[in-house]
ROKOL-28953 format. One record per residue (C-alpha): residue in one letter; x, y, z. Coordinates in Angstrom, 2 decimals. Example, Ala and Ser with C-alpha at 12.3 -4.5 7.8 and 13.67 -1.06 7.14 Angstrom:
<rs>
aa  c1  c2  c3
a  12.30  -4.50  7.80 .
s  13.67  -1.06  7.14 .
</rs>
This chain:
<rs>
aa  c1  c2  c3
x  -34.75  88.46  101.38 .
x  -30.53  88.55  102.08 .
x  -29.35  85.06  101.08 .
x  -27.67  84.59  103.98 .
x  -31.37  84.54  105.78 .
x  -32.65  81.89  103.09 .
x  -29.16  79.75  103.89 .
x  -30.11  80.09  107.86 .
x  -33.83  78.88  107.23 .
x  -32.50  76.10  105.12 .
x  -30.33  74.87  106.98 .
x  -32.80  75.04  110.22 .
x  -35.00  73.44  108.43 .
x  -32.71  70.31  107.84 .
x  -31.32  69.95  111.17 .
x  -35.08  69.67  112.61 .
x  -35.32  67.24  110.10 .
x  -32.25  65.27  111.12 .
x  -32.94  65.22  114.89 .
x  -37.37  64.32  114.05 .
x  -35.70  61.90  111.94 .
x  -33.46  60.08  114.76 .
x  -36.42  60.57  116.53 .
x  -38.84  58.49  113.92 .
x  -35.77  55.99  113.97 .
x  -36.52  54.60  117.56 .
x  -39.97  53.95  117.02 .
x  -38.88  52.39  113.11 .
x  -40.28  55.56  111.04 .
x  -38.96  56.07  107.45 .
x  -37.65  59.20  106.36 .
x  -40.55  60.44  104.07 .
x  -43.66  61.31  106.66 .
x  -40.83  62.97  108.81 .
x  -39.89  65.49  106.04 .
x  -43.12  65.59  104.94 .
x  -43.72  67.03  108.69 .
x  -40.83  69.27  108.99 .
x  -42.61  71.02  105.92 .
x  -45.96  71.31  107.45 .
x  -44.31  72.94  110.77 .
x  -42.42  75.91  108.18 .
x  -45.84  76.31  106.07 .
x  -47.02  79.38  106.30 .
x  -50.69  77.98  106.61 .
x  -49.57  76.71  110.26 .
x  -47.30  79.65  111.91 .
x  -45.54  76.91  113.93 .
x  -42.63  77.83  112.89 .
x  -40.79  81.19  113.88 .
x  -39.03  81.49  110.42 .
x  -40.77  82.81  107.37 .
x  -40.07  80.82  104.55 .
x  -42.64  80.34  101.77 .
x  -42.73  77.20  98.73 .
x  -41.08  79.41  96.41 .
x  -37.68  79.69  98.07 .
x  -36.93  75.95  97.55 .
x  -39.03  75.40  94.28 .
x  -36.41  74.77  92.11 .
x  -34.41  72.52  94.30 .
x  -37.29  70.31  94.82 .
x  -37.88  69.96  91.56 .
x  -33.78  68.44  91.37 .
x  -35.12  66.74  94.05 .
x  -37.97  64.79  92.33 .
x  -35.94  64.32  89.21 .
x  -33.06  62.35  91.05 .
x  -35.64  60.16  93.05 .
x  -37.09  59.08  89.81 .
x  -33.27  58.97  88.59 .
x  -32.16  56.63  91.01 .
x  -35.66  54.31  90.81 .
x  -34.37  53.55  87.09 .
x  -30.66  53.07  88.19 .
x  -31.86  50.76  90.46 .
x  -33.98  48.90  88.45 .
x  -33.57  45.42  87.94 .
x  -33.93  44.67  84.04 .
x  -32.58  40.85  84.65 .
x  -34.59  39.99  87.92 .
x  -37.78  41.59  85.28 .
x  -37.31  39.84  82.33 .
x  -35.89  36.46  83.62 .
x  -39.75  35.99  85.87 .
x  -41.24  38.36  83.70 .
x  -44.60  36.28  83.35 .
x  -44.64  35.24  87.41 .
x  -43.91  38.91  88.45 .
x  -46.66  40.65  85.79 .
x  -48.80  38.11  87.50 .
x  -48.20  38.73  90.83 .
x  -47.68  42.41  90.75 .
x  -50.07  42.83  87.54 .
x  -52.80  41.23  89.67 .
x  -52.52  43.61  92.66 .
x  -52.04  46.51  90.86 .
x  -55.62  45.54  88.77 .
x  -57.24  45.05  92.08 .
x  -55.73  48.59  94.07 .
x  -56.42  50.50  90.75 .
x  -60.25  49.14  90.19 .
x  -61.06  49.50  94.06 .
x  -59.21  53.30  93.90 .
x  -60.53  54.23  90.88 .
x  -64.71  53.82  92.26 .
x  -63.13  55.08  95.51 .
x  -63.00  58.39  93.29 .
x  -65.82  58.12  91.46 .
x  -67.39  57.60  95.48 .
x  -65.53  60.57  96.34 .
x  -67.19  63.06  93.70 .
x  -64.73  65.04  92.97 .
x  -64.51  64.64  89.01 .
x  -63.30  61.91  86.92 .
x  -59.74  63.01  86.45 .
x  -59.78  63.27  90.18 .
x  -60.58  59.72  90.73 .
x  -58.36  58.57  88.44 .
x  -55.12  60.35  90.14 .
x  -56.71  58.70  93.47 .
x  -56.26  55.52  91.56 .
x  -53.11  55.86  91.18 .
x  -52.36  57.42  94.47 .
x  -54.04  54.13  96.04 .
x  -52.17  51.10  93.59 .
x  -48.76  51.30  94.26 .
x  -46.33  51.15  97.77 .
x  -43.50  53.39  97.99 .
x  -40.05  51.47  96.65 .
x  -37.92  53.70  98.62 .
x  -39.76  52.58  102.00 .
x  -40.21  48.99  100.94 .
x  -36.27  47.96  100.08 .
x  -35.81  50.43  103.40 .
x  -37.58  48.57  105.80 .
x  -36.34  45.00  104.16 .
x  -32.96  45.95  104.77 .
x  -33.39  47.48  108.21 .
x  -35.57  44.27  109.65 .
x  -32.92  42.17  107.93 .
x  -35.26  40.39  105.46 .
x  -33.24  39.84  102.36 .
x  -32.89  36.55  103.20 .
x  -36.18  35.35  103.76 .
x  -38.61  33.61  101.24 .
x  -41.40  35.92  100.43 .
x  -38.84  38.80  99.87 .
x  -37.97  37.58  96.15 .
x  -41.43  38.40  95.58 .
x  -42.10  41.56  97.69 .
x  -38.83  43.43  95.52 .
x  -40.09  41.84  92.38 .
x  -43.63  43.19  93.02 .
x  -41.96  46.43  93.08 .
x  -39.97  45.97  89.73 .
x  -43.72  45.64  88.18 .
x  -44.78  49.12  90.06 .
x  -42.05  51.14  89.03 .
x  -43.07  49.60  85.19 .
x  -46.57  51.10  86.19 .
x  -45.33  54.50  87.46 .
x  -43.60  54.98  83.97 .
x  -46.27  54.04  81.92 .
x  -49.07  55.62  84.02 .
x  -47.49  58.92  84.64 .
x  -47.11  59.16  80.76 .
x  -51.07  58.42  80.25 .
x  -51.78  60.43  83.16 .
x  -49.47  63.66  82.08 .
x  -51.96  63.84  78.71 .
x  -55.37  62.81  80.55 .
x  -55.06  65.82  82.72 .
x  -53.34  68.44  80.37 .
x  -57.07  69.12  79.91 .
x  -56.60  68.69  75.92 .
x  -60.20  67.67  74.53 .
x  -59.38  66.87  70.62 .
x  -59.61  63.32  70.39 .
x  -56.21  63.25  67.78 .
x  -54.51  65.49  69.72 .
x  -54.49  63.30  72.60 .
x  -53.42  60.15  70.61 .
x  -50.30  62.09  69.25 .
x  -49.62  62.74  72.25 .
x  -50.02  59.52  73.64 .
x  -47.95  57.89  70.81 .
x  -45.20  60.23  71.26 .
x  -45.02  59.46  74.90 .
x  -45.05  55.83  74.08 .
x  -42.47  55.84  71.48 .
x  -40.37  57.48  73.91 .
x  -40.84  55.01  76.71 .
x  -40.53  51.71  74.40 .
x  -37.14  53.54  72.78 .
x  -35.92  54.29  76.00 .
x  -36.16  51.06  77.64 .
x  -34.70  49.30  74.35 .
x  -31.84  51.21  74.77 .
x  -31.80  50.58  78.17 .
x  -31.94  47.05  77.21 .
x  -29.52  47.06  74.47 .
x  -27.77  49.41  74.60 .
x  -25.80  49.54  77.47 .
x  -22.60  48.45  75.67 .
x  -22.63  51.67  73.65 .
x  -23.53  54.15  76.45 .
x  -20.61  52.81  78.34 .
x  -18.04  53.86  75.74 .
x  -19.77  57.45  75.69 .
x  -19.71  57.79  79.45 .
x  -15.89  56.80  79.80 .
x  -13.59  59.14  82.20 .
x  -11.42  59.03  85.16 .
x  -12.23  61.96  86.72 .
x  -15.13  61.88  89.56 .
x  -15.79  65.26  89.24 .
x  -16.21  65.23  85.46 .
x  -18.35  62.08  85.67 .
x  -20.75  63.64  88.41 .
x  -21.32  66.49  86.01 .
x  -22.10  64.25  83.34 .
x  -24.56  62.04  84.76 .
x  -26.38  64.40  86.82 .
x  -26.51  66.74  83.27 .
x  -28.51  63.97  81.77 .
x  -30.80  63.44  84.24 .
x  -31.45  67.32  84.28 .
x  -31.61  67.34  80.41 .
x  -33.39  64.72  80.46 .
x  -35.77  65.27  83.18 .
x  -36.54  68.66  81.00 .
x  -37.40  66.28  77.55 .
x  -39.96  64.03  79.18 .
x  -41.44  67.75  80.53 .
x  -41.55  68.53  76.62 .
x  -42.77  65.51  75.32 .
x  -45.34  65.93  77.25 .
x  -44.23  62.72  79.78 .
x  -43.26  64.61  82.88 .
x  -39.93  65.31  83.81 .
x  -40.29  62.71  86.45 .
x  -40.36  60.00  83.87 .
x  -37.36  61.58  81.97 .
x  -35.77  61.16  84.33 .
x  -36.78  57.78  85.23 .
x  -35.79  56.85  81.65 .
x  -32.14  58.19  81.44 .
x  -31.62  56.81  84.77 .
x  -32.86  53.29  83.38 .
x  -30.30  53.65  80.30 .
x  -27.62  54.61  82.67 .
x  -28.68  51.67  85.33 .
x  -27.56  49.26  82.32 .
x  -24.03  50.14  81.69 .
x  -21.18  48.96  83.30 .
x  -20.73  52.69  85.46 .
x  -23.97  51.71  87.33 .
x  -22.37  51.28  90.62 .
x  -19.97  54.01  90.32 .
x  -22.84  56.02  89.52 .
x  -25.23  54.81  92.59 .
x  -21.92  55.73  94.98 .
x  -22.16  59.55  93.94 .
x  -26.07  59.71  92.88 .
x  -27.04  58.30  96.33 .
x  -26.17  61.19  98.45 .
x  -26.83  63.82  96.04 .
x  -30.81  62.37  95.79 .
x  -30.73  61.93  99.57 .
x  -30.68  65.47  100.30 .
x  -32.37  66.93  97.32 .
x  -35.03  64.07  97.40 .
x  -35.29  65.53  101.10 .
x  -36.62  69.12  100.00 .
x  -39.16  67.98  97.56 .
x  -40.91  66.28  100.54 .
x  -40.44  69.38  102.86 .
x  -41.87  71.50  99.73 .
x  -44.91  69.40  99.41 .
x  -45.47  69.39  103.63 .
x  -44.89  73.49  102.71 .
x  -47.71  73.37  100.21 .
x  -50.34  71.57  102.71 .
x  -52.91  73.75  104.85 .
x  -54.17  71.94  108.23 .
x  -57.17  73.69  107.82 .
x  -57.66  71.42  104.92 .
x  -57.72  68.53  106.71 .
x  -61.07  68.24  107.90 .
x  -62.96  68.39  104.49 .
x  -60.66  65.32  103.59 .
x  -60.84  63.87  106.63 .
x  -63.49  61.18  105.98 .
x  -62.32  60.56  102.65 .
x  -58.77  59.90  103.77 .
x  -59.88  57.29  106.67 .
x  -62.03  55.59  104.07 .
x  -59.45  55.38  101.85 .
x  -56.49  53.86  104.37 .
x  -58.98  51.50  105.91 .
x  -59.69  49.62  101.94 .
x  -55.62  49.97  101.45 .
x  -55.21  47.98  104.45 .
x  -57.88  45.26  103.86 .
x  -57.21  45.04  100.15 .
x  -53.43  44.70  100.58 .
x  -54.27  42.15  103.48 .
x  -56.13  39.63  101.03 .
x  -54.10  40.62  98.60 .
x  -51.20  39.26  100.15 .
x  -52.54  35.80  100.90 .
x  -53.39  35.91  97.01 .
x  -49.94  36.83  96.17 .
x  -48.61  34.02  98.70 .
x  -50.91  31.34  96.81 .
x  -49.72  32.50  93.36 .
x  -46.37  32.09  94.31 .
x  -46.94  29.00  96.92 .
x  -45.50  30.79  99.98 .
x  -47.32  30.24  103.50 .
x  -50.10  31.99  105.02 .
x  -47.69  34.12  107.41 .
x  -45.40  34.52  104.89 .
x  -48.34  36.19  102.82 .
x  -48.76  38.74  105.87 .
x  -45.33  39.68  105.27 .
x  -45.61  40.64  101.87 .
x  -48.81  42.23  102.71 .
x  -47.29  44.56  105.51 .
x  -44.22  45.31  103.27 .
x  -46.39  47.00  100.35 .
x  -48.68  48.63  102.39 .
x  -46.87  52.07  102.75 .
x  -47.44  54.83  100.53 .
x  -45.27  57.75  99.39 .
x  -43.12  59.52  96.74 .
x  -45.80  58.64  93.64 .
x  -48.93  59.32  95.26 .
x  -47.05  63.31  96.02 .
x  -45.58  63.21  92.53 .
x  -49.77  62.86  91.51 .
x  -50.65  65.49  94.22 .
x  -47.97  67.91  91.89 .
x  -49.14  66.46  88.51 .
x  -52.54  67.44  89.70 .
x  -52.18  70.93  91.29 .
x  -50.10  72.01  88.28 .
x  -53.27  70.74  86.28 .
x  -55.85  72.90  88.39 .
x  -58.08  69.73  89.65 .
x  -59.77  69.57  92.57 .
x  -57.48  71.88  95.10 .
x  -58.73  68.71  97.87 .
x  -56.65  66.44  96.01 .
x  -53.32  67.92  98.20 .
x  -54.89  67.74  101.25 .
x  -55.64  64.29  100.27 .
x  -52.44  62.85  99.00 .
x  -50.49  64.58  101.94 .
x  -52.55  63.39  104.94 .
x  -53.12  59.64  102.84 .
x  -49.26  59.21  102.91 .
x  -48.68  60.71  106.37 .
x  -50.93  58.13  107.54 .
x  -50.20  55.24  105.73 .
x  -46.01  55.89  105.81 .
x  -46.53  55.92  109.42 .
x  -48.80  52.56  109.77 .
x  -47.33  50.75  106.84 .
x  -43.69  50.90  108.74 .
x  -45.57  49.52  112.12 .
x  -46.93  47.04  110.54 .
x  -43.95  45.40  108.71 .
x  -42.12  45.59  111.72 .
x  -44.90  43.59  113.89 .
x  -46.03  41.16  111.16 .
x  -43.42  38.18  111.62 .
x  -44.50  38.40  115.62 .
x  -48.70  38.78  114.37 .
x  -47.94  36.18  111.56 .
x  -46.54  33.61  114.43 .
x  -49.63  34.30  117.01 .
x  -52.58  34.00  113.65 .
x  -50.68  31.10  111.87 .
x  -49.14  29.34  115.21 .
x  -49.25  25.93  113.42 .
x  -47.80  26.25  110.68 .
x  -45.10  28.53  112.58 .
x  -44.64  25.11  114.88 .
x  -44.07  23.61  112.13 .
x  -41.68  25.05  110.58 .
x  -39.61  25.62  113.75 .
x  -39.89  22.16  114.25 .
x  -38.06  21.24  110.53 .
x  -35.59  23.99  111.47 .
x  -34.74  22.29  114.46 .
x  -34.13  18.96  112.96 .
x  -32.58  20.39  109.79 .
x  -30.14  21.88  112.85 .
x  -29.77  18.50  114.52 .
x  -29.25  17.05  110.81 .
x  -25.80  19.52  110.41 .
x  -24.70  18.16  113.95 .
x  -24.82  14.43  112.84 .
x  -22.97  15.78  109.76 .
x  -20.29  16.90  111.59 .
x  -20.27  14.20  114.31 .
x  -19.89  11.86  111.23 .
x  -17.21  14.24  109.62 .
x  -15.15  14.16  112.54 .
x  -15.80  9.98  112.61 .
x  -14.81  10.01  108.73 .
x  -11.31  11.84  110.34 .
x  -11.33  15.28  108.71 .
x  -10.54  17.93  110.59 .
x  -8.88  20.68  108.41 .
x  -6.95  19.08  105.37 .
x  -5.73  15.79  108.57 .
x  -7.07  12.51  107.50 .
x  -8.24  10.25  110.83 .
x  -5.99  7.12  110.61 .
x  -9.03  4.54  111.59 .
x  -11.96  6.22  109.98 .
x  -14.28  3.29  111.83 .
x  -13.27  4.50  115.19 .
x  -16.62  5.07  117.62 .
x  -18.97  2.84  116.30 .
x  -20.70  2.76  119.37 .
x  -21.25  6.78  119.42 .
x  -21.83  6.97  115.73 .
x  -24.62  4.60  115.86 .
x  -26.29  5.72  118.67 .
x  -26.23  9.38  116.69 .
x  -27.86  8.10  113.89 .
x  -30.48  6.00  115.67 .
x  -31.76  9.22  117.58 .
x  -31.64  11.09  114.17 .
x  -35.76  10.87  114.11 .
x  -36.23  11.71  117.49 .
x  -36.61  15.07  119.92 .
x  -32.55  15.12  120.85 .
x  -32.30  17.84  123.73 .
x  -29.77  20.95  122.66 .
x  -27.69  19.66  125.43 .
x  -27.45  16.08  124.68 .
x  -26.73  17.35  121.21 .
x  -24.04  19.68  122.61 .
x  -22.49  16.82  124.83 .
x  -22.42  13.92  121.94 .
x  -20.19  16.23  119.55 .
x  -18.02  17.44  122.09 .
x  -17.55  13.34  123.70 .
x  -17.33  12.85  119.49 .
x  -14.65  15.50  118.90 .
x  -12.54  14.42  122.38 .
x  -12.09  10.79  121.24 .
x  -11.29  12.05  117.49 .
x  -8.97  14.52  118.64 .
x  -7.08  11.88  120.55 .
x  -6.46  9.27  117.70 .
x  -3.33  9.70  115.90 .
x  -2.88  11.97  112.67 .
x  -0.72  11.82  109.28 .
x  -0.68  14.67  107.14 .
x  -1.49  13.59  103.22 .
x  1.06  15.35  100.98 .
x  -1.18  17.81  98.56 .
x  -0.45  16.97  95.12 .
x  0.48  19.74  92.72 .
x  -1.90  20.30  89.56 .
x  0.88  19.85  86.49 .
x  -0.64  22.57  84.91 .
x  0.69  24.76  86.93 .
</rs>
């Protein structure tokens, strides 16, 4: 095929994907399902698409793709946020992790597709999708609130999980049967991991000084090298080159380039990170579906209960409210970019071919619902847990009202800017009356009409300006 026809089907195949994507943005989609879908309209299985273009063509590039996800997931991570609430955040996200895995895991085993099988549908089923998660926080403008501490600490504990159980994982499935082979293996993997994230940990210092240089261009080269290189020894070493990749990306995350490195990474895994979900919608037949069908619905319908309850657990551990609990619980319950990395892990293995159907039409569906329901759960959370929602409206109200006697009593007290009120015991009267009606249901306009009568009758009293004394030290 001419290259310039491969550049023309690339490129139609990302601006489909931009305008599906602005699209998916009205109704609060994320980004993943809507690649995912751009691939499954170019598959060849479908012949939706009027361009030929088969998995092969962008193979390579969604491998870069994959490897600067992972890449940026360990730049990102937050070693402090982990080790300074280590023991509250292993319990928290430990807990619900146990509790996916164990309920995925005889999911499998239900299934009857083999025991390797179940235990990549497991995994597929334990974790939420980081990328989505801190996605939809920052879109719905929920950094502030209470429960998200938690929610982005829960998934500082998954992306510990991915490492470690993509490592076990990688040697499970290589289909090795000698008992000592797979423990070398194993050990190597481990060693890797626990030297990785001690230099990662320690490090940092001594990475900087290697990583030193002015020029952007130069410093692009060198990170994304290492990711590559690195990417290609956790492939070796028998970790996956996902991992790798996670790993170098972890050392990296600790040195003081971090956010130099997140301003040219970002874009670079944006587009890249694009094609490896338009090669996995590529890879997936629609003619599949039906055989996975069942299995699929089964599976969403225990992800949704089981992250329901689990978020009122997670709410008690950590002594947030009820509705508060249903936020958490609608934040995690997307899936995405692990369960396909799984899919990949287990199609290079030769398991059960079902297992791509599976993974594909699991994270369509639950990217789509998981979205939905963050966006809806503060509204649901009000209507189920009404009371309590009263309740705290009603100490936000008088915490409000609180701040207005504040400032009534500021201006009484005679500061406005760095002016000093001659008679500080002017208004009596007013001031009084203010804090007499502190414990009862003050009207926003009486409020209103009090500090403005308060600020008049301060405004009118005469001012001196205080000289500002000069610190000698300076």
């Amino acid at each position: 095929m001419p290259i310039g026809e491969e550049l023309a089907i690339l490129g139609a195949l990302l601006l489909i994907a931009y305008v599906l994507g602005r699209l998916g943005k009205l109704i609060g989609l994320p980004a993943i399902p809507i690649y995912m879908v751009v691939g499954l309209l170019a598959s060849p299985h479908t012949g939706w698409f009027p361009l030929n273009l088969g998995a092969s063509n962008i193979q390579l590039i969604a491998v870069i793709g994959l490897i600067l996800l992972l890449f940026s997931l360990g730049l990102e991570f937050d070693q402090d946020e982990f080790f300074s609430n280590a023991g509250s955040l292993l319990l928290s996200g430990g807990t619900r992790i146990a509790i996916n895995m164990a309920a995925g895991f005889a999911f499998g085993m239900w299934v009857g597709w083999g025991t390797r099988e179940a235990l990549i549908i497991a995994g597929m089923t334990a974790t939420s999708s980081s990328a989505i998660v801190t996605k939809l926080l920052i879109e719905l403008r929920r950094l502030a609130n209470r429960e998200t501490p938690v929610i982005l600490g829960i998934t500082v504990v998954e992306d510990v999980f991915v490492a470690i159980y993509l490592a076990i994982v990688a040697v499970i499935i290589g289909g090795k049967t000698d008992v000592w082979a797979i423990v070398l293996e194993l050990t190597v993997s481990f060693t890797f991991l626990v030297a990785m994230f001690a230099l990662a940990r320690w490090g940092g210092k001594v990475v900087s000084r290697l990583m030193q240089t002015k020029d952007d261009e130069l410093f692009t080269i060198l990170f994304f090298g290492l990711a590559v290189a690195f990417g290609g020894i956790g492939e070796l070493l028998g970790v996956s080159n996902a991992i790798g990749a996670f790993l170098i990306g972890l050392v990296l995350g600790a040195t003081r380039f971090r956010g130099r490195i997140e301003q040219l990474a970002l874009p670079m895994r944006d587009v890249f990170g694009a094609f490896f979900f338009l090669n996995f919608g590529l890879a997936l037949n629609p003619s599949t579906f039906g055989e996975v069908l069942i299995p699929v619905a089964v599976a969403v319908v225990m992800t949704l209960v089981l992250n329901t309850l689990g978020g009122q657990l997670i709410a008690w551990l950590n002594k947030l409210t009820p509705a508060e609990g249903l936020n958490v619980s609608a934040m995690l319950q997307n899936r995405g970019e692990f369960a396909l990395i799984l899919a990949t892990l287990a199609t290079a293995a030769h398991l059960d071919s079902r297992l791509t159907p599976f993974a594909g039409l699991y994270v369509l569906t639950m990217a789509i619902i998981g979205p939905i329901l963050a966006v809806n759960s503060e509204t649901f959370g009000a209507w189920v847990f009404r009371t309590k929602k009263k309740s705290a409206a009603k100490q936000a109200s008088r915490l409000e009202r609180e701040e207005n006697i504040a400032l009534v009593e500021a201006a009484f007290a005679g500061r406005v800017g760095e002016e000093i009120v001659d008679d500080a015991a002017a208004q009596p009267d007013l001031e009084s009356a203010l804090v007499e009606d502190a414990d009862n249901e003050l009207s926003d306009a009486e409020t209103e009409r009090i500090i403005e009568q308060a600020m008049r009758e301060s405004d009118e009293q005469p001012v001196r300006q205080i000289e500002r004394k000069r610190d000698p030290e300076y």
